[in-house]
C-alpha positions as CSV (number, residue, x, y, z in Angstrom):
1,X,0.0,0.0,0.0
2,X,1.1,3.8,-0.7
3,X,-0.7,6.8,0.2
4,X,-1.9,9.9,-1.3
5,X,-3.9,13.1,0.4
6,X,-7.2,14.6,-0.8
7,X,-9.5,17.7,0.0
8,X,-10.9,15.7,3.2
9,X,-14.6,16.5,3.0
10,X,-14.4,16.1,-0.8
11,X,-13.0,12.7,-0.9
12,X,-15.2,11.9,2.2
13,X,-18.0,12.4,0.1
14,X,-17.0,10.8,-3.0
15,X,-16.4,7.4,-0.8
16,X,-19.4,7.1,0.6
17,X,-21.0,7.9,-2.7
18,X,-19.0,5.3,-4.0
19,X,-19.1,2.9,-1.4
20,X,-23.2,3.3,-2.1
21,X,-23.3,2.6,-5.6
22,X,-20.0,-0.1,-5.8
23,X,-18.4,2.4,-7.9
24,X,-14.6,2.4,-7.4
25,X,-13.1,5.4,-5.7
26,X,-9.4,5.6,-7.5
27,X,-6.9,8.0,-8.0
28,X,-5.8,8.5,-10.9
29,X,-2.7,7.6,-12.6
30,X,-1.0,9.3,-15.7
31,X,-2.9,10.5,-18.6
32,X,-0.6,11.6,-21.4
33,X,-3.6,13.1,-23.6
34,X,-4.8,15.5,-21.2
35,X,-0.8,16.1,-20.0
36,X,-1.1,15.0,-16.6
37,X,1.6,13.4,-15.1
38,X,-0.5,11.3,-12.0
39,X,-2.0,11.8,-8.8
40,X,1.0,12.5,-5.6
41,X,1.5,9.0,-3.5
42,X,4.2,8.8,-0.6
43,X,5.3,5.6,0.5
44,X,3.8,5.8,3.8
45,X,1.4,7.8,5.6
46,X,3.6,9.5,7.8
47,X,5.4,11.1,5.0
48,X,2.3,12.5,3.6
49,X,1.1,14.1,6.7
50,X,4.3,15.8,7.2
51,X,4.1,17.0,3.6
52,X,0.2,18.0,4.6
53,X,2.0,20.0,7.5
54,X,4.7,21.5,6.0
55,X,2.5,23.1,2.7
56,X,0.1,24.2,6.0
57,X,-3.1,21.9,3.8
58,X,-5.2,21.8,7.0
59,X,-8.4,21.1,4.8
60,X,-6.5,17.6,3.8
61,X,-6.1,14.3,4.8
62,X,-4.3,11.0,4.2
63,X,-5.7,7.9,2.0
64,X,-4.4,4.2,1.8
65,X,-4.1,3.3,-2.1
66,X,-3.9,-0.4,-3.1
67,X,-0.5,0.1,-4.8
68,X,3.3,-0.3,-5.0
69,X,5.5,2.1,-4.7
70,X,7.0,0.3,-7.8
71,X,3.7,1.4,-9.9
72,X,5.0,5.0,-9.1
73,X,7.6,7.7,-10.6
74,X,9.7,10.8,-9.4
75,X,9.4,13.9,-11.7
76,X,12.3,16.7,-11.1
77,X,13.3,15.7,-7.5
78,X,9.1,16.5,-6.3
79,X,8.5,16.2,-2.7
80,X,6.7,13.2,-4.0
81,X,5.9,10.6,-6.5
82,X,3.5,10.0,-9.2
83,X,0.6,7.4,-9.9
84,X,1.6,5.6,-12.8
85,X,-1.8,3.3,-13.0
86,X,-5.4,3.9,-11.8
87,X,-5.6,2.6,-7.9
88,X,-8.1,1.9,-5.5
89,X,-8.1,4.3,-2.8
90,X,-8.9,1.8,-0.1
91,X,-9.7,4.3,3.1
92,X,-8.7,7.2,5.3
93,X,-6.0,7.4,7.3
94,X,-7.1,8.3,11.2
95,X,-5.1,10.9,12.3
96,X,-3.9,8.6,15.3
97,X,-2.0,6.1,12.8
98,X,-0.2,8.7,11.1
């Protein structure tokens, strides 16, 4: 598992949503066509919450992804990596596990 961050009550809402209709709640990976490079992942939660802390996004919160690190890529020395594939973001991350 990896971990990436989200507007918290934003992705709150698209869970339950999801959770509701079995849709699956991903993040997204690379999409050339539309330039984008993939959603942020850190390899563990801790290290996203400190980024969280340190860019002072107090309206954010950590998510488990049901991915590798492997399945990810470094652009330019960035403070984190990139999504490669579609993955299943799995749940939030209490605050207390961080």
């Amino acid at each position: 598992m990896i971990y990436t961050v989200g507007v918290t009550e934003s992705y709150r809402k698209w869970f339950a949503e999801c959770a509701f209709t079995g849709e699956r709640f991903e993040k997204i990976g690379i999409l050339p066509e539309q330039n984008y490079l993939g959603g942020y992942v850190w390899r563990t939660a801790s290290d996203a919450a400190i980024y969280l802390d340190k860019e002072g996004l107090h309206d954010f919160s950590v998510w488990e992804v049901d991915a590798e690190w492997e399945d990810t890529l470094n652009y330019d020395d960035e403070p984190f990596n990139r999504l490669v594939y579609e993955a299943l973001i799995v749940r939030e991350v209490p605050f207390y596990e961080v």
